[in-house]
C-alpha positions, 0 to 999 in steps of 0.5 A: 500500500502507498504510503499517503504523503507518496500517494498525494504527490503522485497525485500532483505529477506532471508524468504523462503516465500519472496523468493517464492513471488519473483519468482512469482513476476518476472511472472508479471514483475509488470503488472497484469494477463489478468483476474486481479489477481494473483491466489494462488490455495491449492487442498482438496480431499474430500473423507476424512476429513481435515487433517493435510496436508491441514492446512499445504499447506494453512497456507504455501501458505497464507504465500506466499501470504501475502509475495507477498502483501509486494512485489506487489500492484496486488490483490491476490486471494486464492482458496480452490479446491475441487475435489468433482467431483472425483469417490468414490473408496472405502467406508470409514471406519469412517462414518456411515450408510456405507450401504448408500455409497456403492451402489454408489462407482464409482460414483462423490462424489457430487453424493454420499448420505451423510451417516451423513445426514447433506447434500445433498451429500457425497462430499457436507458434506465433502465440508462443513466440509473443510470450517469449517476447514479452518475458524476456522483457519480465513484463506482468501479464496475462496472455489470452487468445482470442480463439479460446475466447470465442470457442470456450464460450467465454464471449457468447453473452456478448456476441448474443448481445450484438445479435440482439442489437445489430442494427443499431451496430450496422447504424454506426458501422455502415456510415464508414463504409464505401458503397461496394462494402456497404452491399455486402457488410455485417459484423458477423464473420461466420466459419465455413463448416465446409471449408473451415475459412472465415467468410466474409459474407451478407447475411441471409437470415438471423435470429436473435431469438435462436442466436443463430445467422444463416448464409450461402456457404463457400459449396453454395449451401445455406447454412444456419450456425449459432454466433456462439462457441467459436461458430463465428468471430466478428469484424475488427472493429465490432470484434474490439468493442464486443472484447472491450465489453465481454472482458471489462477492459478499462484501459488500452491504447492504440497508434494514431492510425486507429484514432476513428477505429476507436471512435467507432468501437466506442460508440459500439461498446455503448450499444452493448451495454459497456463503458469504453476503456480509457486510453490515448492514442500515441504517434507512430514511430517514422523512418530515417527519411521521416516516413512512416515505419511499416513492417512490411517495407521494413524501414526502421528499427526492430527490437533486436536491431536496438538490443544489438546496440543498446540496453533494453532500458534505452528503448524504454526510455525511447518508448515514454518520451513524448508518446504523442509525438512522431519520432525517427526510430533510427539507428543515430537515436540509439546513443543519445537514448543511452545516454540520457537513460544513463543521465536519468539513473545517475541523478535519482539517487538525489532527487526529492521524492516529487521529482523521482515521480517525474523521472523517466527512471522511475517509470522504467524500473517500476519506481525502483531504479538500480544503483548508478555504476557508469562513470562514462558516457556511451558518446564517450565510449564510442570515441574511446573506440574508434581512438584506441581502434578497440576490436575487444572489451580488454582494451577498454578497460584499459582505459576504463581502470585507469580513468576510474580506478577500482572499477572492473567489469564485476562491479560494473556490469552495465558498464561492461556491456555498454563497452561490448555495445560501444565496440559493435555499435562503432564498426557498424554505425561510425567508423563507415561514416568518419571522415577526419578532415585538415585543419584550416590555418587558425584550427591548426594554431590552436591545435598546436597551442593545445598539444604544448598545453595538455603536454604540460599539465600533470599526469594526474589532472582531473577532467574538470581541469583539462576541460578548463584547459582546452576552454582557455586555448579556444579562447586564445585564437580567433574562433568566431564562438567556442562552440565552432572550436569544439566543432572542428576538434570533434571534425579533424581528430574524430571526423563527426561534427559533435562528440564528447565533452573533450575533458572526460576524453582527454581524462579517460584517453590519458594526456600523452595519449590525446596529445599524441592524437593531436600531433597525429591529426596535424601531420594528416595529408 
């Protein structure tokens, strides 16, 4: 239980997630729901493997959740829904035996032969490889499938519900509709006894009575099947709503791209009877060339491509800044979002207890962030790489004891990954892209006064003091700004037009080191 004086500034934090658990604080007005819990819902379509998106929506809902748990004593839950009972439309291009697959298309993934022949369908594969996704992450929640929902009875009293009101349903649906759609609609999708494919077909009867809908089947035979025990599913958007209410979902959220889908499911949720969930819809994540990221164009990052390169707790941090605005998701993110996670961590520790509410660390680590261990930044790291030409961890540890004596990989441990992410992360990304430059004139004067100068200080001096030491030479020659000074440091001794902060450098590097850099960069062609 939250402690009151925790509770009230919890109350008062600007967090985006504290401002989401308040909204759907107010649902409850401190009562728990009939069924005994507040419900927090993320949807995986299972046709494909877990991407990007999916860790995004969960990791912002468990945020949400965990907000919610500083605010309120009611038990939460999280669902992880999956639409496993949805037709295969197409059969995917990266799986094998794909002449397995396509003989089913149109039928409910559930239903589908596993190609990689681990399970007992397509979906269940795929299923497995969402759980498996999600614990690695050691996310809390509670996996259900849509198939078993259907099947199991679990949404029946619903689906009858729909049955009984479905033309108030079609009121709402129709109106969104093209005209050929129009002709053909209904929000039951019936499964062919025949063939065993969810149809998309006009209904010929129904009765809501009987709970049964009648249609011409793929052999042309009219068939009367119930809405119940998995007989049939529902179009998405009508399928979303009668979820909403069958489960009691109070919280989910959704990409901008679905802001009328919610809209729409919304006003169906009402019609059944339920109270839409509360949530936001959050901003899609844009490419390098600033468009939109689409798994089937494969622009942009995966998961696995920012875990190559950097601590899951990066991409966290990535996922809860500013959800409501577009963002490259891109390979040149990766370090600024190590760092600032690094910067977050480091200052937590002293903090007023209103201010850790507000840092991202405590919404990453569930208000428990680790100790800070990392005396470095990852930028830092990267041109230590690319300097020492490190290929190894060992190298820069090298120069990580002696910069912080005492430090090992032992005690350190994030450390010592981000050094193996540093190595990898400049072969891939910076060293392809580095093009030292020649000094002009006055840059090399300048440089020339900061050998002599660095070469003349004491082996032990502090970074503080070797950045005071390279502010002064900048201000002895005639740089329009010292801002331009460093640009064209970071230009000829790293060939990039920012870098680190050129005391730490010169302190983690060593003196004679940099000095030796310097002269290096001068006798450059």
């Amino acid at each position: 239980m939250t402690d009151p004086e925790q509770r009230s500034l919890a109350q008062a934090a600007k967090a985006w997630p504290f401002e989401e658990a308040r909204r759907l604080q107010e649902r409850f007005a401190g009562k728990a729901p009939e069924k005994g819990y507040v419900l927090f819902e993320t949807g995986y379509g299972p046709s494909g493997l877990p991407h990007i998106g999916t860790f995004g929506e969960v990791v912002r809902t468990t945020m949400v959740r965990r907000a919610f748990a500083e605010l309120s004593d009611l038990p939460t839950r999280l669902f992880a829904f999956s639409d496993d009972m949805d037709g295969l439309r197409k059969v995917p291009d990266n799986i094998p035996n794909p002449e397995l697959v396509r003989p089913h298309l149109g039928k409910p993934l559930t239903a589908v032969p596993d190609p990689f022949g681990t399970h007992d369908s397509f979906g269940a594969h795929n299923n497995a490889r969402l759980r498996a996704f999600l614990d690695a992450f050691g996310f809390d929640y509670e996996f259900q499938s849509a198939t078993e929902c259907y099947r199991s009875g679990r949404f029946d009293r619903t689906l009858r519900t729909v049955l009984e009101r479905y033309d108030e349903v079609m009121a709402v649906m129709l109106p969104s509709l093209g005209a050929e759609r129009q002709a053909t609609y209904s929000p039951f999708l019936p499964v062919s006894p025949a063939t065993g494919r969810v149809l998309q077909v006009p209904l010929l009867h129904r009765d809501a009575d009987a709970g049964t809908i009648a249609f011409q089947d793929e052999d042309g035979k009219t068939v009367e099947v119930p809405v119940t025990g998995g007989h049939c599913k529902l179009q998405w958007k009508c399928d979303w709503a009668m979820r909403w209410v069958a489960l009691g979902v109070d919280y989910e959220m959704a990409g901008k791209d679905l802001i009328d889908s919610v809209r729409l499911s919304s006003r169906i949720a009402q019609i059944l009877g339920g109270h839409p969930p509360e949530g936001f819809n959050y901003e899609l994540f844009l490419d390098e060339a600033g468009e939109k990221i689409s798994k089937s164009k494969g622009n942009g990052l995966s998961v696995e491509d920012w875990l190559a390169y950097a601590p899951p707790e990066s991409l966290s941090l990535f996922m809860y800044q500013q959800p409501r605005r577009a963002k490259r998701l891109y390979f040149d993110v990766i370090p600024r979002a190590v760092d600032e996670y690094l910067g977050f961590v480091e200052k937590f520790p002293a903090e007023t207890p209103a201010a850790k509410l507000e840092n991202p660390a405590w919404h990453i680590h569930a208000g428990a962030p680790p100790a800070a261990e990392v005396p470095l930044t990852f930028g830092l790291l990267l041109n230590l790489v690319g300097v020492a030409h490190a290929e190894s961890k060992d190298v820069l540890w090298g120069f990580i004891s002696r910069y912080a004596p005492g430090t090992r990989p032992e005690s350190a441990p994030m450390l010592d990954r981000l050094a193996g992410y540093a190595i990898r992360y400049y072969q891939d990304f910076v060293k392809p892209r580095q093009v030292p430059r020649a000094p002009t004139a006055v840059e090399r004067a300048a440089m020339e006064d900061l050998a002599a100068t660095l070469a003349a200080m004491p082996a032990d001096s502090d970074a503080s003091s070797l950045q005071n030491a390279v502010y002064e030479v900048g201000k002895r020659h005639p740089f329009p700004s010292l801002r331009d000074w460093f640009k064209a440091l970071y230009e000829v001794l790293f060939g990039q037009s920012e870098g680190p902060r050129m005391g730490s450098f010169v302190a983690l590097f060593g003196i004679p080191e940099t000095v030796a850099l310097v002269r290096a960069a001068l006798a450059r062609e």
